[in-house]
N, C-alpha and C positions, 0 to 999 in steps of 0.2 A: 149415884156414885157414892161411894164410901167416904166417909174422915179418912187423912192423912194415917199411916199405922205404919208405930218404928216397931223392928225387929223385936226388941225387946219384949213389949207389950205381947210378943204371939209364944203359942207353942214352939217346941224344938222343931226342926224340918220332918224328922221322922214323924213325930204326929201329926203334923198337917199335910202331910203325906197315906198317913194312913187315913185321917179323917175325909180327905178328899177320893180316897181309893173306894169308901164307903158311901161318898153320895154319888161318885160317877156309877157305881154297880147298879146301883138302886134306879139314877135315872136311864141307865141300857134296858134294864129289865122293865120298866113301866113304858119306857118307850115300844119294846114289842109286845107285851103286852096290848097298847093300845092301837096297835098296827094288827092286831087278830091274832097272834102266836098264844098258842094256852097249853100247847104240851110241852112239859119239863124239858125232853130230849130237844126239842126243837129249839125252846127258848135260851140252852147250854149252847149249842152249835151255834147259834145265831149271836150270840150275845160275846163269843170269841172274838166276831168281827170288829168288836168296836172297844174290849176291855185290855187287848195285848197290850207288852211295850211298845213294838213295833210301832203298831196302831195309836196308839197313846203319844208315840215320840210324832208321827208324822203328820198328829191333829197340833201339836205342841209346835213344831217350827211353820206349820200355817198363820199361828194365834200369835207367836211368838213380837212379830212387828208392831200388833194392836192392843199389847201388856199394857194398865196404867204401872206406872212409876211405881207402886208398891208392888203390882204382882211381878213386875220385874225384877224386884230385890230380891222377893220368895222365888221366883222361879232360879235365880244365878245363887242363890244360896245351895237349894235343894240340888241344883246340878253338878256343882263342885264339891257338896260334902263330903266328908272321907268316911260317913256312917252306912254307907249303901251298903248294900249286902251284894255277893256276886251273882250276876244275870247267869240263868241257867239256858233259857231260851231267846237272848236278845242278845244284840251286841250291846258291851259296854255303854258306848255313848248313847243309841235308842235306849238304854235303863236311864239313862242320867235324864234325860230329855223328859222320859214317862215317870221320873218320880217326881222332876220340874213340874209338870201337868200335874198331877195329882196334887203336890202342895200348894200349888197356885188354889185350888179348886178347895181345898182345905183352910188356907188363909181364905178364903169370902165367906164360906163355912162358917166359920169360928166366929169371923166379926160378923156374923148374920147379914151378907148383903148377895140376898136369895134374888133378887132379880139381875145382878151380873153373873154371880153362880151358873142361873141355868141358862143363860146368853152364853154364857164361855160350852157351857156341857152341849147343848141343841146346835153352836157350831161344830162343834168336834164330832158332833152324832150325823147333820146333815152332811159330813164330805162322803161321796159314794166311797167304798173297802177302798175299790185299787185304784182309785186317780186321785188319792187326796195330794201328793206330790205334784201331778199334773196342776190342781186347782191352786196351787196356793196363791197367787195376788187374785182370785176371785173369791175371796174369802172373807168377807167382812163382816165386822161384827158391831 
């Protein structure tokens, strides 16, 4: 587990949003990748199922109970900011949820704590597409 880390010490939300936007893509894509997928076409269709907001918000209120105390600040930061941009494909709240997910995933990022990193990502990746809702107190991490 990580040192303690006040707000101050990190990037804005937005960047640790995007920073997190950019290790969760990379771990979809090596994950099928080493699940056998090797054509582009397949690896875009497939890689939908686990990079949406949707998807993103509904790994994010599974994870949500199992936050430490800092990714909890980053996460109730990034979900109330007023810097969001408007969800074109999502509802409101599922964008707030997946941009929560994403800067949580950004803040361990940044403070280099790569072994909660891919513990939060390889949960959000194991919930099957359509019962992550169903699963959520079987979730742990």
């Amino acid at each position: 587990m990580h040192e303690p880390v006040r707000g101050s010490e990190l990037p804005a939300v937005p960047a640790l949003a995007y920073l997190g936007d950019a290790e969760y893509t990379v771990h979809v894509r090596r994950m099928l990748i080493e699940r056998g997928v090797e054509r582009a076409g397949e690896l875009n269709r497939l890689s939908l199922l686990y990079v949406t907001a949707e998807r993103q918000a509904a790994a994010m209120r599974c994870l949500e109970p199992q936050l430490s105390e800092d990714e909890h600040d980053v996460f109730r930061r990034a979900k109330n900011s007023t810097h969001l941009n408007r969800p074109k494909h999502a509802s409101p709240m599922d964008y707030r949820y997946a941009t929560g997910f994403e800067a949580v995933l950004g803040m361990l990022s940044y403070i280099g704590d790569r072994e909660r990193l891919l513990k939060l990502m390889r949960a959000a990746t194991d919930m099957p597409p359509d019962t992550e809702e169903t699963n959520r107190k079987d979730t742990t991490i």
